[in-house]
Phi, psi and omega in degrees: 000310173327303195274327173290339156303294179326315169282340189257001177271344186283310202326286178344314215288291195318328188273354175274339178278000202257313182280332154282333179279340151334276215279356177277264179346269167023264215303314213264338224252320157333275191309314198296317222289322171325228185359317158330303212265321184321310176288346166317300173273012168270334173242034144280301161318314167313299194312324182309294208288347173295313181285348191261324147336302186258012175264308201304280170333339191250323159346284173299303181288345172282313143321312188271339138312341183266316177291330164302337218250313166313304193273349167282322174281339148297307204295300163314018182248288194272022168255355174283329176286283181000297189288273182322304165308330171309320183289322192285302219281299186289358174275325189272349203261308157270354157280286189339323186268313192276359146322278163315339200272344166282312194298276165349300163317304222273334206249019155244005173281288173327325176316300211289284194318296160332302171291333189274331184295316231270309165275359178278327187305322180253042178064062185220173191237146199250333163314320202296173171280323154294350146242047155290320210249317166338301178313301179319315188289324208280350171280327200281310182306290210294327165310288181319332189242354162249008200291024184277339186293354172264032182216152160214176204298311191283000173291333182271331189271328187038036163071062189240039167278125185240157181270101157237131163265069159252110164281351175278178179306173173210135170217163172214153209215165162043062153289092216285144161235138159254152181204162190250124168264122209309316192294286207247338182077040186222165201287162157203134184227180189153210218218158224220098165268152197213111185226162192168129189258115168286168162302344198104008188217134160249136173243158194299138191313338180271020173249345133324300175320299188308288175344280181332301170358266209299295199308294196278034167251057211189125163290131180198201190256155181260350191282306180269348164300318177286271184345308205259355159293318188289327193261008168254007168308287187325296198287344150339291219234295169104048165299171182326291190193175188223130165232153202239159186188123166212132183223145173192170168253144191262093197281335172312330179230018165263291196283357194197180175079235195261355154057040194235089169290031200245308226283129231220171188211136172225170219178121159220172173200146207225135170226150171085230201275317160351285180296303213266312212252098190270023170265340172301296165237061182249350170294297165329304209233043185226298169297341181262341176235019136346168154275138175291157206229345156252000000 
């Protein structure tokens, strides 16, 4: 019994050493197959983090190709809004002008139609060979002679404003005017003094004239023709101060009324220093009524 324990005890023996050298090889067959394999997973890892690098990159660039491609498609966007406003701007510019130019058409034809009611009213014949044409002529002159109602001061001055440090007067004397009077529709002229201390602004001198222009090619009053001269002075240049002077005849009282041709008519309106300093103006009409030196 003794030996057969001793033998199955050897057998044990052997088979637990038969089993530790198993799990020893195991354990070494383990560790080689480990150390094998790492770099296999270092470059997988590599490879992994290559692909996500070049998953990133092509990202980024495919954002930024879409934005290239986005920012290509605004620009062709707003030079096409651009373009079409332009196109909108000149459409409009030309219905407008042939608008006015129908709207003209229509109001010297009523005009033309009118003058022919107007002799027949005062017994002429509109028909003769001498006022065949005369209604026509008599829309377009009178067109002519209110045409200060198209017009305005900045349309006239066309910015012809200067940075000058001149402090003394400036005057322009014996502007001629022609005007319509409101009352009878009948002329009166004469003649428009303008004197004005700039400001640190000068304005060019034929744009006084023009500024006379616009106001008196309007049926009007010579009391608000001189007022809307001074103030459109004022608003110009924004001078120390300004004075207005207009002396004319009154055709309203020459041909017809009280018939009296000698009778002259003068008017002024004074703003700034003009006004509040009466050596200012007395300096205004001291230069306007001089001996002339030209």
């Amino acid at each position: 019994i003794m030996s057969s324990s001793s033998s199955v005890v050897v057998v044990s023996t052997n088979s637990v050493n038969d089993n530790s050298n198993d799990l020893s090889t195991t354990s070494t067959f383990s560790a080689s197959t480990a150390s094998s394999d790492e770099p296999k997973r270092k470059r997988k890892i590599s490879n992994s983090n290559k692909i996500e690098d070049n998953s990133a990159s092509s990202t980024k660039k495919g954002k930024l190709k879409r934005s290239q491609i986005s920012d290509k498609k605004d620009e062709k966007t707003k030079k096409k809004n651009r373009s079409s406003r332009k196109t909108k701007v000149k459409e409009e510019e030309n219905n407008v002008s042939v608008k006015t130019e129908d709207e003209e058409a229509m109001r010297l034809k009523k005009m033309t139609d009118a003058c022919g009611t107007i002799l027949e009213c005062i017994g002429e014949d509109p028909t003769r060979e001498g006022l065949i044409k005369t209604p026509e002529r008599w829309a377009k002159a009178l067109l002519f002679l209110t045409s200060g109602y198209c017009k305005t001061v900045k349309e006239v001055t066309n910015a012809a404003i200067f940075q000058e440090q001149h402090s003394e007067m400036v005057v322009v004397r014996d502007i001629d005017i022609h005007s319509l009077c409101e009352h009878h529709m009948l002329p009166f002229s004469g003649k428009i003094h303008v004197g004005y201390i700039p400001n640190g602004k000068v304005i060019g001198l034929s744009k006084i004239a023009r500024i006379a222009e616009v106001f008196s090619r309007r049926l009007q009053v010579q009391e608000r023709l001189t007022r809307e001269i001074a103030e459109a002075i004022v608003e110009a240049v924004n001078p120390l101060g300004v004075g207005v002077l207009i002396e004319s005849k009154h055709f309203c009282m020459v041909m017809r009324g009280v018939e009296k041709c000698s009778a002259s008519t003068s008017s002024s309106s004074m703003r700034g220093v003009f006004r509040k300093s009466s050596e200012v103006r007395a300096e205004f009409f001291s230069i306007i009524n001089n001996n002339r030196l030209i």
